[in-house]
C-alpha positions as CSV (number, residue, x, y, z in Angstrom):
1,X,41.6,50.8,-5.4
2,X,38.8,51.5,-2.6
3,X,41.6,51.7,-0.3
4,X,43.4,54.5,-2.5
5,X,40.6,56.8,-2.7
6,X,39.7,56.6,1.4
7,X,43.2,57.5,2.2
8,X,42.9,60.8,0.0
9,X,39.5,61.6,1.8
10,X,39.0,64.0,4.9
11,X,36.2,63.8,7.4
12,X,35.0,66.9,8.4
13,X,32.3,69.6,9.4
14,X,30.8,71.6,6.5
15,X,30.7,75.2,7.0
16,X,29.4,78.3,5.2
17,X,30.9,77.9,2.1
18,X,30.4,74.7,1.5
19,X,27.1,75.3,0.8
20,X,27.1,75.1,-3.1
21,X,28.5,71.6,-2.5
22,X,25.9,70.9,0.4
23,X,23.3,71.7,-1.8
24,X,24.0,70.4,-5.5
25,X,24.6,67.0,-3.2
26,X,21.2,66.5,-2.1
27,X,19.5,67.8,-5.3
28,X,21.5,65.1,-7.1
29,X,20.8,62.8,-4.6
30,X,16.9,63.4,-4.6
31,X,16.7,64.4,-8.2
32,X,15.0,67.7,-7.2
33,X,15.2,70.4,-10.5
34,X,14.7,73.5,-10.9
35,X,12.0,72.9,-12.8
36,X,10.0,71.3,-10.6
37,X,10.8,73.9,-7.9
38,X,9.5,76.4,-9.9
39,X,6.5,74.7,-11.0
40,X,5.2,74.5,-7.4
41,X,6.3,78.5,-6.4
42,X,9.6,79.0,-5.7
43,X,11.2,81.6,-7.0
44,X,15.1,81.7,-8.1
45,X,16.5,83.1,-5.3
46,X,14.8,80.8,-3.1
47,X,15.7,77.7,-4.4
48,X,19.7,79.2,-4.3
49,X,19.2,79.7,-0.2
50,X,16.2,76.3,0.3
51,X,18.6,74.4,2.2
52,X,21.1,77.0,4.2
53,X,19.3,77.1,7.7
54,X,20.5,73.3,7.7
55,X,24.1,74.5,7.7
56,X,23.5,76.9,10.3
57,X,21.5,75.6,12.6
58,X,22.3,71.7,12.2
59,X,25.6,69.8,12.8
60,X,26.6,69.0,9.0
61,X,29.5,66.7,8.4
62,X,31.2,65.1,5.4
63,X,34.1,63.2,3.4
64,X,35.7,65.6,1.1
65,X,38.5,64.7,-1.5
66,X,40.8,67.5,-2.6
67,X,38.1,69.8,-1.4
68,X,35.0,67.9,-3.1
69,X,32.3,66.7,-1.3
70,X,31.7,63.4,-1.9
71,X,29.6,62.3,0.9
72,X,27.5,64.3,4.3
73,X,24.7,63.6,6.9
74,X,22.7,66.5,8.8
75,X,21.8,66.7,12.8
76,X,19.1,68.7,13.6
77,X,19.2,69.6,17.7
78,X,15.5,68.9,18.2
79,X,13.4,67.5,21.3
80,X,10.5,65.1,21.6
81,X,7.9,63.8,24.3
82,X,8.7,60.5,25.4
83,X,5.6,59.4,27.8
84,X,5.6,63.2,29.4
85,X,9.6,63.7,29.2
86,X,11.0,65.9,26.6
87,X,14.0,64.7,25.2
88,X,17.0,66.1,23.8
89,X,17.1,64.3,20.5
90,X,19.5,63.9,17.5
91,X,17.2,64.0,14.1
92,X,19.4,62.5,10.9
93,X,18.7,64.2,7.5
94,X,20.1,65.4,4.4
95,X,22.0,62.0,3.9
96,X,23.6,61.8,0.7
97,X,26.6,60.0,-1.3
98,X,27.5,60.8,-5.1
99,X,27.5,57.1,-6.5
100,X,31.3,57.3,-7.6
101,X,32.1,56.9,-4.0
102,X,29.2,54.2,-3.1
103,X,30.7,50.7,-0.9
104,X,33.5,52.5,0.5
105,X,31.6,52.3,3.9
106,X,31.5,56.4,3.9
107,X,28.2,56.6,5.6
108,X,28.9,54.6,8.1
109,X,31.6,56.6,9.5
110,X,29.7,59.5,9.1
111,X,26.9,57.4,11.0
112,X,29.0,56.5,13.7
113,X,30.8,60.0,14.1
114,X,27.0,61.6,14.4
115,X,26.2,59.2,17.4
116,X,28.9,59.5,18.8
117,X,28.6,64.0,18.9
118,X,24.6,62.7,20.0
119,X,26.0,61.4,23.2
120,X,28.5,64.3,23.9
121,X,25.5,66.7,23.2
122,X,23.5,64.1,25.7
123,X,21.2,63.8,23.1
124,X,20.7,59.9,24.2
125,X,17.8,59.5,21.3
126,X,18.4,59.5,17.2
127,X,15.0,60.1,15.1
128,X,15.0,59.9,11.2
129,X,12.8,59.5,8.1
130,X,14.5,56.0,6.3
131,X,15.0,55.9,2.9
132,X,16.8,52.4,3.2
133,X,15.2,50.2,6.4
134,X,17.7,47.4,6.0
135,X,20.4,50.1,6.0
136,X,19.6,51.8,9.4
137,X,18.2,48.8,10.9
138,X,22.1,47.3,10.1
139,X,23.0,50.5,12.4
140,X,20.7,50.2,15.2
141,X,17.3,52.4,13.9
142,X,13.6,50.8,14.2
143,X,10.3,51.6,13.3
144,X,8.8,53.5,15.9
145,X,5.1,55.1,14.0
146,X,3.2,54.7,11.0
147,X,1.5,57.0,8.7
148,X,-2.1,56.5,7.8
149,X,-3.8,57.4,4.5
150,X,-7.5,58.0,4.5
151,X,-9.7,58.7,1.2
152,X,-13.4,60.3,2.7
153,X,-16.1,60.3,-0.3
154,X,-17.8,63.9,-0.1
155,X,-21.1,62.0,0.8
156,X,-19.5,60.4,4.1
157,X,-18.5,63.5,5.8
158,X,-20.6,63.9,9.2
159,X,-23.7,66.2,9.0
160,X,-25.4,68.7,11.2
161,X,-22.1,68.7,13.8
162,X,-23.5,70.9,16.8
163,X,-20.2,72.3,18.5
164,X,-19.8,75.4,21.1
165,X,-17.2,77.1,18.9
166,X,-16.4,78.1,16.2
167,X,-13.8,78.0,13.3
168,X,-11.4,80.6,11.8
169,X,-8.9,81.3,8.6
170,X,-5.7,82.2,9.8
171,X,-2.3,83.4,8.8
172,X,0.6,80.6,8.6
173,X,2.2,82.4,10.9
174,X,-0.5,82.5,13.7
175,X,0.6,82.6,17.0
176,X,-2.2,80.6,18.0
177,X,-0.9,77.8,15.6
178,X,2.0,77.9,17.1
179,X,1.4,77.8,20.5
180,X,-1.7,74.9,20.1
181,X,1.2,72.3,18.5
182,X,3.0,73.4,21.7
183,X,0.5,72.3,23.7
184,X,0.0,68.9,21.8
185,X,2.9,67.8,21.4
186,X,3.8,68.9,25.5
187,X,1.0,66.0,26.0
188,X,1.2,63.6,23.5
189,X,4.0,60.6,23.4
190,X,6.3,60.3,20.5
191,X,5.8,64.1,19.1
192,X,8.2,66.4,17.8
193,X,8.5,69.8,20.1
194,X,8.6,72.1,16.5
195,X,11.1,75.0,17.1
196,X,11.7,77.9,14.8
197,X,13.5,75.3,12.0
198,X,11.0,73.0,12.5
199,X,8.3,75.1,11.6
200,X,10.6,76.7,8.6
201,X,11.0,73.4,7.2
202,X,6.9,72.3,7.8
203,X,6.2,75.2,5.3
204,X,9.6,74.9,3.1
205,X,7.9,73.0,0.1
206,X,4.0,74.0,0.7
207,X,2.4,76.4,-2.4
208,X,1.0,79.4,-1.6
209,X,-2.7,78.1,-1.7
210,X,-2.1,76.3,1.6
211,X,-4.7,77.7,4.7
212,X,-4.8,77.6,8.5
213,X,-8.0,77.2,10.5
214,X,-8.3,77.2,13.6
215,X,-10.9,75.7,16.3
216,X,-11.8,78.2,19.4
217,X,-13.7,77.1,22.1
218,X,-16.7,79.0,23.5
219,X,-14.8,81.0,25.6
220,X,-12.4,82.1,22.8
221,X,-9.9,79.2,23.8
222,X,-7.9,77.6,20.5
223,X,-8.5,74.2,20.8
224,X,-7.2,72.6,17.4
225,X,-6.2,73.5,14.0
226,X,-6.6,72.0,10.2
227,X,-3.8,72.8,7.4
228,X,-5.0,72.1,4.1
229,X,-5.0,72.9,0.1
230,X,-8.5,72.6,-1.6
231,X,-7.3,71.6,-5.2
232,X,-8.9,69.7,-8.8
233,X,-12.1,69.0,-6.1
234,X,-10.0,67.3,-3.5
235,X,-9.9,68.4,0.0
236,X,-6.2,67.4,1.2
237,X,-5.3,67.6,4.7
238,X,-2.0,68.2,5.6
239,X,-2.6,68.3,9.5
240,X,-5.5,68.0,11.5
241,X,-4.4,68.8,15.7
242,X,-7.0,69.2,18.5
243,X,-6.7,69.1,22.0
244,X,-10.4,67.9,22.9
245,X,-13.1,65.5,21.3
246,X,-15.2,69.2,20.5
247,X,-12.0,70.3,18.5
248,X,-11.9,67.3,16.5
249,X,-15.7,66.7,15.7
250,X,-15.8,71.2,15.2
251,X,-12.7,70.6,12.0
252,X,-14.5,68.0,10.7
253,X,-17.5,69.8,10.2
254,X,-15.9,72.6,9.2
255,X,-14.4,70.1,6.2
256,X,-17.7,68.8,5.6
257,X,-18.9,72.4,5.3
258,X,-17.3,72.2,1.9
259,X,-18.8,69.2,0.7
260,X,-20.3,71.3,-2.7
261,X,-16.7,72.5,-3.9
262,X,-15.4,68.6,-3.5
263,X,-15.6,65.3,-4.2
264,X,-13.5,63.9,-2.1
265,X,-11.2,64.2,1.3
266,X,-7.6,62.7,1.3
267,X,-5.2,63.7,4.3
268,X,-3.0,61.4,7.3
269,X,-3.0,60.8,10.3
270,X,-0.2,59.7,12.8
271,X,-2.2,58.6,15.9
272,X,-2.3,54.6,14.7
273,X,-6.2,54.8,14.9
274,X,-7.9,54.3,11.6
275,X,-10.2,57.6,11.0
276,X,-12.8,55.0,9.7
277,X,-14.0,53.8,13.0
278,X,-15.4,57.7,13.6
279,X,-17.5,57.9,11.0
280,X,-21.2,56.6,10.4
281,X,-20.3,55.2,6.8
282,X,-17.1,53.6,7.8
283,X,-16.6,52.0,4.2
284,X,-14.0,54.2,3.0
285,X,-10.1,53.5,1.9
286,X,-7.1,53.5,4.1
287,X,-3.4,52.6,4.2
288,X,-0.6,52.4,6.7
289,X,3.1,52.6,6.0
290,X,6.0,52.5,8.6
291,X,6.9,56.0,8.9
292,X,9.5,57.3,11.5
293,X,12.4,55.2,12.8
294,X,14.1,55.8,15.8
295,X,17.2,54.4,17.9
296,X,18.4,54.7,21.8
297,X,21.6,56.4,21.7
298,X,22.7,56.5,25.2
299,X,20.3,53.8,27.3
300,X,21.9,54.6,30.3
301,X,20.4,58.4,30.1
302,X,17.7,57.5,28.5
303,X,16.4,55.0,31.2
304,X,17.0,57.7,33.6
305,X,14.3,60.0,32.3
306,X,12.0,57.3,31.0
307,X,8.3,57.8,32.6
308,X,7.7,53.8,33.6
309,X,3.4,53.2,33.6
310,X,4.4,50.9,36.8
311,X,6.7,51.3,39.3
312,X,4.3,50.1,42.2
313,X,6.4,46.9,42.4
314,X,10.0,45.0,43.9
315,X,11.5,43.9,41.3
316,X,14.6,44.0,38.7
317,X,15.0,43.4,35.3
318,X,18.7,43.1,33.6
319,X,18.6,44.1,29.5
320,X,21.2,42.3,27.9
321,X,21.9,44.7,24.6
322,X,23.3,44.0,21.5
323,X,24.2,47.2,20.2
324,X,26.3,46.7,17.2
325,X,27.7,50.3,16.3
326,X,27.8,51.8,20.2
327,X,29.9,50.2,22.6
328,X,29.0,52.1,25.5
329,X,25.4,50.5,25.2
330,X,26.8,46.8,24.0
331,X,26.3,45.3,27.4
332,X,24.2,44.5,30.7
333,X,21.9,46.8,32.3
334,X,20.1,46.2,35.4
335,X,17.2,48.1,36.4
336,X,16.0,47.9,40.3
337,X,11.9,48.7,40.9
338,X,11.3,49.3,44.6
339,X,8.0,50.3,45.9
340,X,7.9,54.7,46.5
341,X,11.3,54.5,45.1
342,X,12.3,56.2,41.5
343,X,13.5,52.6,39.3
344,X,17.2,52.6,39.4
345,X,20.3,51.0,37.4
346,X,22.2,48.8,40.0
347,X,25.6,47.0,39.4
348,X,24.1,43.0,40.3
349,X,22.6,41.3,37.4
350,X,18.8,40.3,38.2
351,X,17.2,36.6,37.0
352,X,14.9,38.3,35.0
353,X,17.3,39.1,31.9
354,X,15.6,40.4,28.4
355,X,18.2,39.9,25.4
356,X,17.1,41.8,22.6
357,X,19.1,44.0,19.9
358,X,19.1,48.2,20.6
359,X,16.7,48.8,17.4
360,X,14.2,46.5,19.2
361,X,14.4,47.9,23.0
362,X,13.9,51.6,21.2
363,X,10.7,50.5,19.6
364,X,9.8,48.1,22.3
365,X,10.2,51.2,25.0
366,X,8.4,53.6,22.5
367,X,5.4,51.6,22.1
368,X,5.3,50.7,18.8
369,X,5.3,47.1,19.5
370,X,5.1,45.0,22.7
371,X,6.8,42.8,24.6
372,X,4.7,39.7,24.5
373,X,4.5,40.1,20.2
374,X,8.5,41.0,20.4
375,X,8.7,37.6,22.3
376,X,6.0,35.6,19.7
377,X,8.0,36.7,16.5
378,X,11.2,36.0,18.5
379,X,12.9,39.2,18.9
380,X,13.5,38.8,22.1
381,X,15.0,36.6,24.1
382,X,13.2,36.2,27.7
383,X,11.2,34.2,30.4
384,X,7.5,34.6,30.2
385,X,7.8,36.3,33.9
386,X,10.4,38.9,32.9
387,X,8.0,39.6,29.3
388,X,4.6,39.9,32.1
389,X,7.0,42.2,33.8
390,X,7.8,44.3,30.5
391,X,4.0,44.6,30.0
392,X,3.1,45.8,33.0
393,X,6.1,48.6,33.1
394,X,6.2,49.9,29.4
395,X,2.8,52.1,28.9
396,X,0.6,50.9,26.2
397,X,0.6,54.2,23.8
398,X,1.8,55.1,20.0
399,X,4.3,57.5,19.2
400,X,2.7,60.3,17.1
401,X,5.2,61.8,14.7
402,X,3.7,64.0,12.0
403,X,6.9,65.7,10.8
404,X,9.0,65.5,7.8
405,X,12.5,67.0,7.7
């Protein structure tokens, strides 16, 4: 029967006016009503238009029978900072299947067929928010970042904070909001470079009440923002950026500045440092989740921007990959360090050989976890040289990803 209903299916790109289908797919998928919409500020005309920037700036494909959609997956064209390179990257959303069509393997053709446009578009890196790990593991994804959880009582906030600058409200649409995430995210590994459709979906499903403030230095300089929603005496951050260590101590007094109208402070953060450690009364509640997960589409051109932490040495290092969805990376890599040379791929296979799955090398290569754990937990498969190698290459930082899409 399963066989029957694939042969009457058609894989294709969804366009304009498919957007009715596109639509009622992912609110059946995610249970999202009107209701709810409504109850949060959206108007009716807004929730009939939410989703159509996807289908005009992202590559939307699905299975369709007799002109039904009955399966789709989103690409947004994005970039990201990966240790000081910006990447072209491939970001997977809006995944959906109506359950009368569930095990006939329709995601993973559509999967395979949005990796596959990645590495024509040279987009040779695939982000994504999961909501199946075992699902995208299966196709190559890892976890890359983590999203932390703090709860700050109104009594632990820091007191009598002396900082040069000062704070200011702003519009949402402040052009020094914009330009500050620029600037962070130009120097910090692992974020998202937020384009017009970035920022259109950060503010798609925020209620009015949300505000802007902004840090400025002395000399007039912004130096870091705070978005937040002050609501039933909780402070709730929804971002907190800075630059410098006077941005971040000048938001957090301005948050403590409202210790009368609250009781309490809940945001996240994305750096993998526990906010606890900066305060005086560090007994205070926090969680961690795996966030973000992430997969090397194209290792060959994404070694060839990679920003190594050590090059200063004459070695090679051969990555065995098991890639179990992209053939063009299900093979033998070898990568030749020479000392005031750029690292290179060469053709002759080196003795220090890493075998590891392409989920693994992504998150391995991004930071999240390193080579001598990977090796302990036995992820990898290599010599204790080639792993002191790995260590000494691979720079010792977290990806910071703050964005959901």
């Amino acid at each position: 029967m399963n066989k029957e209903i694939r042969k009457n299916l058609e894989l294709k790109r969804l366009e304009a006016k498919d957007f009715t289908q596109f639509n009622n797919i992912l609110r059946y998928a995610f249970q999202v009503t009107d209701e709810q919409l409504l109850k949060v500020g959206w108007k009716h005309d807004e929730i009939k238009r939410s989703k159509f920037p996807i289908l005009e700036k992202a590559e939307v494909i699905g299975w369709f029978e007799d002109g039904r959609l009955a399966a789709q997956i989103a690409v947004y064209p994005l970039q990201v900072n990966i240790s000081g390179s910006i990447y072209e990257m491939g970001y997977i959303t809006g995944v959906a299947t109506y359950p009368e069509y569930m095990g006939l393997g329709l995601m993973s053709g559509l999967m395979k067929k949005s990796l596959e446009t990645m590495y024509e578009r040279n987009q040779c890196i695939s982000f994504l928010f999961p909501y199946s790990h075992p699902l995208y593991r299966h196709k190559g994804w890892e976890v890359v970042s983590d999203k932390m959880t703090f709860h700050i009582r109104d009594h632990q906030l820091p007191r009598d904070i002396d900082v040069p600058g000062r704070v200011k409200r702003v519009k949402e649409n402040s052009p020094d909001l914009i330009a500050l995430h620029d600037a962070f995210a130009r120097k910090t590994h692992g974020c998202l470079i937020r384009n017009e459709l970035v920022w259109e979906e950060y503010w798609r499903w925020d209620v009015e009440d949300v505000t802007v403030a902004i840090y400025y230095g002395v000399d007039d300089r912004p130096l870091g923002y705070l978005v937040y929603l002050i609501e039933n005496d909780v402070f709730r951050v929804k971002e907190m950026v800075y630059l410098n260590q006077e941005a971040r101590k000048g938001l957090w007094g301005y948050i403590a500045a409202h210790e009368s109208m609250i009781n309490e402070v809940i945001g996240s953060n994305y750096n993998n440092h526990t906010i606890s450690f900066l305060f005086g009364d560090s007994d205070m509640k926090e969680t961690i989740r795996p966030y973000i997960m992430a997969r090397i589409v194209d290792f060959e051109g994404f070694i060839s921007q990679y920003h190594f932490a050590n090059t200063d040495l004459n070695e090679a290092i051969t990555f065995d990959i098991v890639d179990p969805v992209l053939e063009w990376n299900n093979r033998s890599f070898t990568i030749s360090f020479t000392k005031g040379k750029d690292p290179v791929l060469v053709d002759l296979p080196s003795e220090n050989r890493i075998k590891l799955e392409i989920g693994i090398l992504t998150c391995m290569l991004l930071g999240y976890k390193r080579p001598t754990y990977l090796q302990q937990i036995e992820r990898i498969e290599a010599s204790k040289k080639t792993v002191s190698l790995l260590e000494t290459i691979i720079a010792n930082e977290k990806v910071y990803f703050s964005d959901y899409i």
